[in-house]
C-alpha positions as a Markdown table, in Angstrom:
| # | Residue | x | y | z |
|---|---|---|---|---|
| 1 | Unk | 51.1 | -146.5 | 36.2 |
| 2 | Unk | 49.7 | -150.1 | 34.9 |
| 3 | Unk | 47.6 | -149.0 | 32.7 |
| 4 | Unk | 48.8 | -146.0 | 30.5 |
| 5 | Unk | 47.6 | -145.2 | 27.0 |
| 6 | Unk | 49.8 | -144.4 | 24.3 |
| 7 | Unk | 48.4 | -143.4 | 21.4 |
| 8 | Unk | 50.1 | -143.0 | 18.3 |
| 9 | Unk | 49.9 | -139.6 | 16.5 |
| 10 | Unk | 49.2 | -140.0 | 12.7 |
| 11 | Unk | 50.5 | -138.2 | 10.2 |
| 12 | Unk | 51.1 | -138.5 | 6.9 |
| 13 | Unk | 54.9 | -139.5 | 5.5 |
| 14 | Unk | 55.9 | -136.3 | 2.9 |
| 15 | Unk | 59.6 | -136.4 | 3.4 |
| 16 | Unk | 62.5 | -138.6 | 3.1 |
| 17 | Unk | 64.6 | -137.3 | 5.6 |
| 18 | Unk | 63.9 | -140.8 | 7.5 |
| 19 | Unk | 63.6 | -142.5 | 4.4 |
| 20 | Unk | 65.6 | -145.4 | 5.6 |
| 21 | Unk | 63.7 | -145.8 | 8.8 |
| 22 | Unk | 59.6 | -144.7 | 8.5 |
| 23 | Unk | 59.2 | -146.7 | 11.6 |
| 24 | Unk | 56.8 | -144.5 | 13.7 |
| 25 | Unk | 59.0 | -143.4 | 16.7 |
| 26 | Unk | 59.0 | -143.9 | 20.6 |
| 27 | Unk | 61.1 | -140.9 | 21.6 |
| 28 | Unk | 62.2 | -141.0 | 25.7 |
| 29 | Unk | 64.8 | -138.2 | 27.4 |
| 30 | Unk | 66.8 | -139.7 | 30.1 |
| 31 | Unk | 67.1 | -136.8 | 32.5 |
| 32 | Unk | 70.1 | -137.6 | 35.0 |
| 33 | Unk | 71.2 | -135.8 | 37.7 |
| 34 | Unk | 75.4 | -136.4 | 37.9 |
| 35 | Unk | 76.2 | -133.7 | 40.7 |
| 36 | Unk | 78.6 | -134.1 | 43.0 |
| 37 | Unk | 76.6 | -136.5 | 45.5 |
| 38 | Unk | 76.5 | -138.8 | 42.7 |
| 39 | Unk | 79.9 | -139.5 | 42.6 |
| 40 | Unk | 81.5 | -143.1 | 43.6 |
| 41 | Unk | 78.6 | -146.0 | 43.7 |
| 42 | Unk | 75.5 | -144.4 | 42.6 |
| 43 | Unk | 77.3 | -143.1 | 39.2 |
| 44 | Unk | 79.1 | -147.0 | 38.6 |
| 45 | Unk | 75.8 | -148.2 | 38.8 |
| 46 | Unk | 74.2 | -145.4 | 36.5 |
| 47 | Unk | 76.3 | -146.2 | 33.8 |
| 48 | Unk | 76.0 | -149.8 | 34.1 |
| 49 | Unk | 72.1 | -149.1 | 34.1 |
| 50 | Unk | 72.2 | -146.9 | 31.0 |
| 51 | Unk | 74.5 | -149.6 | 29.4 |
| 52 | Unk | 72.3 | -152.5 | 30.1 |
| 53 | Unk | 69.0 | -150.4 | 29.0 |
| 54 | Unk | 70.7 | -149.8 | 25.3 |
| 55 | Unk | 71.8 | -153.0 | 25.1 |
| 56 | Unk | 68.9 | -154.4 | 25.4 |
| 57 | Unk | 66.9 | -152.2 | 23.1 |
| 58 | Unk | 69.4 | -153.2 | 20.7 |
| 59 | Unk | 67.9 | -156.7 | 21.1 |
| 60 | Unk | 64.8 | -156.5 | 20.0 |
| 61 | Unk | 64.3 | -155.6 | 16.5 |
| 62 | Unk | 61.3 | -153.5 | 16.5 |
| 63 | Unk | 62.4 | -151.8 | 19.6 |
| 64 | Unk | 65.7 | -151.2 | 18.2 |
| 65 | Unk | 63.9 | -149.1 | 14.7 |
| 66 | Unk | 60.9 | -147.3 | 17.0 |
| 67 | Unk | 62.8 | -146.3 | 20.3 |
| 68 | Unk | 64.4 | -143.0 | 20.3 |
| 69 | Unk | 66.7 | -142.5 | 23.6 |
| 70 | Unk | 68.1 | -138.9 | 24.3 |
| 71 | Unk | 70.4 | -138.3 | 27.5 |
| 72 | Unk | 70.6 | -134.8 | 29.2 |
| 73 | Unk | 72.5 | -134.3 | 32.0 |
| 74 | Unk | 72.6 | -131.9 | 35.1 |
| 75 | Unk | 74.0 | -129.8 | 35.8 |
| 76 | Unk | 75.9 | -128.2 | 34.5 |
| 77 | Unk | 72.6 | -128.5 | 31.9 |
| 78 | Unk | 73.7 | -130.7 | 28.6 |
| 79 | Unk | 73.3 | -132.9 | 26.3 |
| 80 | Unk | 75.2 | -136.1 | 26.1 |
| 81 | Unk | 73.6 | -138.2 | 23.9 |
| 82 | Unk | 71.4 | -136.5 | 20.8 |
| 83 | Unk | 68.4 | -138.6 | 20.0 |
| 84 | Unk | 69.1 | -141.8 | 18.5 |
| 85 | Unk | 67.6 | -145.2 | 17.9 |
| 86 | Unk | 69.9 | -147.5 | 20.4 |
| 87 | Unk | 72.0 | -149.3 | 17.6 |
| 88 | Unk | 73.2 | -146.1 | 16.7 |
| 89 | Unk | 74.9 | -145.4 | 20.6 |
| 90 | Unk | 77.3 | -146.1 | 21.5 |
| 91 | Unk | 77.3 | -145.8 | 25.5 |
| 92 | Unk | 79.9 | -143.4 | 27.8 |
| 93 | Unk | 80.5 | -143.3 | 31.1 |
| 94 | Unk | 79.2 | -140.5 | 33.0 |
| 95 | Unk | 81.3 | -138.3 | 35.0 |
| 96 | Unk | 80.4 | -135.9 | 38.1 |
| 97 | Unk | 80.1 | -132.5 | 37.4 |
| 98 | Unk | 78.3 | -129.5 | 40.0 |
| 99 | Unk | 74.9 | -128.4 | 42.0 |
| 100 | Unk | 71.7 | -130.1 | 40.6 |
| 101 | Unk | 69.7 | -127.4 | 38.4 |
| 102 | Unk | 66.9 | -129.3 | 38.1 |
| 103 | Unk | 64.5 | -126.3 | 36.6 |
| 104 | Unk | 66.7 | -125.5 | 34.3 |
| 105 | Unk | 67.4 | -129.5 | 32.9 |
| 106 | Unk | 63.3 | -130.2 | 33.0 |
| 107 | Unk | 63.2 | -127.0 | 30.7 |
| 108 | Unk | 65.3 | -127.5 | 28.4 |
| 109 | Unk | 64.4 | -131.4 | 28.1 |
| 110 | Unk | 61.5 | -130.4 | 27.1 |
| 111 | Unk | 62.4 | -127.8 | 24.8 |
| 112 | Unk | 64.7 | -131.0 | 23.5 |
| 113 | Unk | 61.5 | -132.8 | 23.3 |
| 114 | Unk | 59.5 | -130.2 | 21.3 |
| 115 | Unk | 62.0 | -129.8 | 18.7 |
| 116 | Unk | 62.5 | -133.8 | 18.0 |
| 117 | Unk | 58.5 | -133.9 | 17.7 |
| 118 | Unk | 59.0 | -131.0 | 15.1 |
| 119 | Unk | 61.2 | -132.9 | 13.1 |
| 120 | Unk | 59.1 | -136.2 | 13.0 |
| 121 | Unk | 55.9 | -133.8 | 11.7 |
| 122 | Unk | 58.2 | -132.2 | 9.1 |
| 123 | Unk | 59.7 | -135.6 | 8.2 |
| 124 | Unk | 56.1 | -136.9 | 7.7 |
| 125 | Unk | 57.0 | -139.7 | 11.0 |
| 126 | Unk | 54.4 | -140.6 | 13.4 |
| 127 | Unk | 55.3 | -141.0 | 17.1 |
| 128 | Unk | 53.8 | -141.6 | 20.4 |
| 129 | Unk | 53.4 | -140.1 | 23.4 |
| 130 | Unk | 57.1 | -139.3 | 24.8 |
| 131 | Unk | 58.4 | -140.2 | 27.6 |
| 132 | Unk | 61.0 | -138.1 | 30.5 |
| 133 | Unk | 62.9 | -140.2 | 32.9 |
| 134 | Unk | 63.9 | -138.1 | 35.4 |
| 135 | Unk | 66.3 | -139.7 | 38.4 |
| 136 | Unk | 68.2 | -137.5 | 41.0 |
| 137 | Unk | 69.7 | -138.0 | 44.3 |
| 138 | Unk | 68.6 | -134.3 | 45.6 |
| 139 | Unk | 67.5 | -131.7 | 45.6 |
| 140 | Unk | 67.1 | -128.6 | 43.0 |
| 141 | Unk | 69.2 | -125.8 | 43.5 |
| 142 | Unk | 67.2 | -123.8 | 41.2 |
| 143 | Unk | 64.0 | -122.7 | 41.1 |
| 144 | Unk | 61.5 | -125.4 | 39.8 |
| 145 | Unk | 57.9 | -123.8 | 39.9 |
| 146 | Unk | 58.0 | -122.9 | 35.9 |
| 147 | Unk | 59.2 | -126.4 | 35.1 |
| 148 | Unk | 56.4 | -128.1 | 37.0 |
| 149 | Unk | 54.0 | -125.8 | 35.6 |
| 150 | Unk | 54.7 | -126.9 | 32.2 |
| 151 | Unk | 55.0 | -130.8 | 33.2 |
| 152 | Unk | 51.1 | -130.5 | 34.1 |
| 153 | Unk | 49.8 | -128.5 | 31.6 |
| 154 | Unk | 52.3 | -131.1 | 29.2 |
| 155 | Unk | 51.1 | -133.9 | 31.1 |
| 156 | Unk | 47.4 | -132.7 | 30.8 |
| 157 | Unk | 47.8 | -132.0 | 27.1 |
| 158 | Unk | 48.6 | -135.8 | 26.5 |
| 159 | Unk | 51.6 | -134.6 | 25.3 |
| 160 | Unk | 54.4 | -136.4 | 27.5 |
| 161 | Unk | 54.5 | -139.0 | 30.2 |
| 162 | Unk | 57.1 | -137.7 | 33.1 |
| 163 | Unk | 58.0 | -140.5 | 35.7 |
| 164 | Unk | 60.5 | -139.4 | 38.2 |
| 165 | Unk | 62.9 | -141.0 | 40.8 |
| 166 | Unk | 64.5 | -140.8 | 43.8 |
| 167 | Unk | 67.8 | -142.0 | 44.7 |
| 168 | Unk | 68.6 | -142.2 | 48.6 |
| 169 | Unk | 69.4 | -138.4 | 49.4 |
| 170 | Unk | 66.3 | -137.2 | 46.5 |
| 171 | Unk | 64.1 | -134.5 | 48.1 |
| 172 | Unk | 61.1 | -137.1 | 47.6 |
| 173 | Unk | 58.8 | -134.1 | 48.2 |
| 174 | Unk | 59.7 | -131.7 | 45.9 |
| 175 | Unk | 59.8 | -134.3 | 43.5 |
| 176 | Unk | 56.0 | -135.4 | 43.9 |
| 177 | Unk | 55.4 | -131.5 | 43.4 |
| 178 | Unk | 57.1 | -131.5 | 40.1 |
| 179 | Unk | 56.0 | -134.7 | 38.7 |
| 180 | Unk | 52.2 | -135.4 | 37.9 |
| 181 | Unk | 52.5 | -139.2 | 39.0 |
| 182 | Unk | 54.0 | -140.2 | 42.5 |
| 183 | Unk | 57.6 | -140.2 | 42.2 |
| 184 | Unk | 59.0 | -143.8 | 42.7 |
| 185 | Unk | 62.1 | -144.1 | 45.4 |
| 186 | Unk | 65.0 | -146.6 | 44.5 |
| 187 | Unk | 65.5 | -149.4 | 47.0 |
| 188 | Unk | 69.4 | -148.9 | 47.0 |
| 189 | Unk | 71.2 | -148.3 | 43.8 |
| 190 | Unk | 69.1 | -150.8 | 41.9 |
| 191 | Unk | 69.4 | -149.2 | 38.6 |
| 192 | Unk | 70.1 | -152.4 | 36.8 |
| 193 | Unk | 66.7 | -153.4 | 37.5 |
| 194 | Unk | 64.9 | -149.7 | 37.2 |
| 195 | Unk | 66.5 | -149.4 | 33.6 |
| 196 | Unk | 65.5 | -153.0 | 32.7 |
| 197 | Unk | 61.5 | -152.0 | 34.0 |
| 198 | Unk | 62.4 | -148.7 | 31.4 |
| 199 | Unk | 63.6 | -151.5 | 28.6 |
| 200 | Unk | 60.8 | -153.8 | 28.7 |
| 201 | Unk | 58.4 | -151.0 | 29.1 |
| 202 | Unk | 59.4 | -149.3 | 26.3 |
| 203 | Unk | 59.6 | -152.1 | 23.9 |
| 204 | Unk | 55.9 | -153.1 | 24.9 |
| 205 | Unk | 55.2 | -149.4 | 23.7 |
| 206 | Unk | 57.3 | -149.6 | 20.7 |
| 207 | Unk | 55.4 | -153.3 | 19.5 |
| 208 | Unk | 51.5 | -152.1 | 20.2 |
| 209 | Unk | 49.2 | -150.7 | 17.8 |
| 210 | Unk | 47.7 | -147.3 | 17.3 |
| 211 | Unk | 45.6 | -145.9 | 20.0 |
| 212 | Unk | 46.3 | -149.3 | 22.0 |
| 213 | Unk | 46.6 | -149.2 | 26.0 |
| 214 | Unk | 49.6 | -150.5 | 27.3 |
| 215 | Unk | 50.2 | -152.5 | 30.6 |
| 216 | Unk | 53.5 | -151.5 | 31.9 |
| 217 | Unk | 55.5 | -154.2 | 33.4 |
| 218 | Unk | 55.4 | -154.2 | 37.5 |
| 219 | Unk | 58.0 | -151.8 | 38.9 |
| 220 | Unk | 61.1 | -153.7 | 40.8 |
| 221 | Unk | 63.2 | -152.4 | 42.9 |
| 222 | Unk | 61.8 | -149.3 | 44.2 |
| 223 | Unk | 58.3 | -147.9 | 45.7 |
| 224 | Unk | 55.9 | -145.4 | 44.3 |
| 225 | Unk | 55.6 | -142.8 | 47.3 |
């Protein structure tokens, strides 16, 4: 997970329908699980996770024109924040809702995902590999096996990077079934420092050059396993 390459896709500007912004784009889905077990501690922290990471995109100026964020929640499945470049969001607190479709959410992220990337090759934008942030506390109550079928033929394609995580409660072993790389376990409900690891990560993506590698940050606050 040090050592990741990102390589920009180039392709050439024929449309002005990002005109203002040509900045090539880092586009990353936040996939968060808000079921019922969530609920007290775990979702405070979330949102003050998910508050800090856009804040501090919104810091750094190159980050703030190339990163993309997009926020699905599950379940039930559903979009809460469209993607946007961080200045543009404006952050809300996320609220409990049912069981934890997990299938369904990874399918339909990346259905999310395939669209955005059709409207940067129509728009004439170049973008890198995407990202999926997927963090749950359980365990699906769906079936999963199609998702994790197209995360590794995705992931094998170079077409998406998928990290997972595991909050205390997270079925750690379905999750390193679904996901290509070893899911990582939270120590606690360290979010703050998980979604700062996402932040810095994603702004050293968002400032390299085409077909650069990138050396992630080291991960704090929780474990691969």
């Amino acid at each position: 997970m040090s050592d990741e390459p990102f390589e920009l896709e180039q392709i050439p500007f024929r449309s002005t329908a990002f005109a203002e912004n040509p900045e090539p784009r880092c586009p990353c889905v936040l996939l968060l699980d808000t079921s019922g077990s969530m609920g007290g501690a775990p979702l405070d922290a979330l949102n003050r996770g998910y508050d800090a990471l856009v804040a501090e995109l919104c810091q750094d100026k190159l980050a703030a024109k190339r990163v993309e964020l997009c926020v699905v929640t599950f379940g039930p499945v559903q979009v809460r924040q469209d993607f946007a470049n961080p200045e543009s969001i404006y952050p809300e607190a996320f609220e409990t809702t049912g069981d934890t479709p997990m299938g369904a959410a990874i399918k339909f992220a990346l259905d999310e995902l395939e669209g955005r990337k059709r409207a940067y090759r129509e728009a004439g934008i170049s973008y890198y590999r995407p990202w999926i942030f997927l963090i749950t506390d359980g365990e699906p109550t769906d079936s999963w096996t199609a998702a994790a079928k197209r995360i590794r033929e995705g992931e094998e394609a170079n077409a998406f990077a998928l990290f997972a995580v595991g909050v205390k409660g997270a079925d750690m072993e379905t999750l390193a079934k679904i996901s290509v790389r070893p899911p990582m376990k939270l120590e606690g409900l360290k979010f703050a420092e998980l979604f700062r690891w996402l932040s810095n990560s994603l702004k050293a993506v968002s400032q390299s050059s085409p077909g650069e590698r990138v050396a992630l940050p080291a991960p704090t606050g929780w474990t691969e396993v």
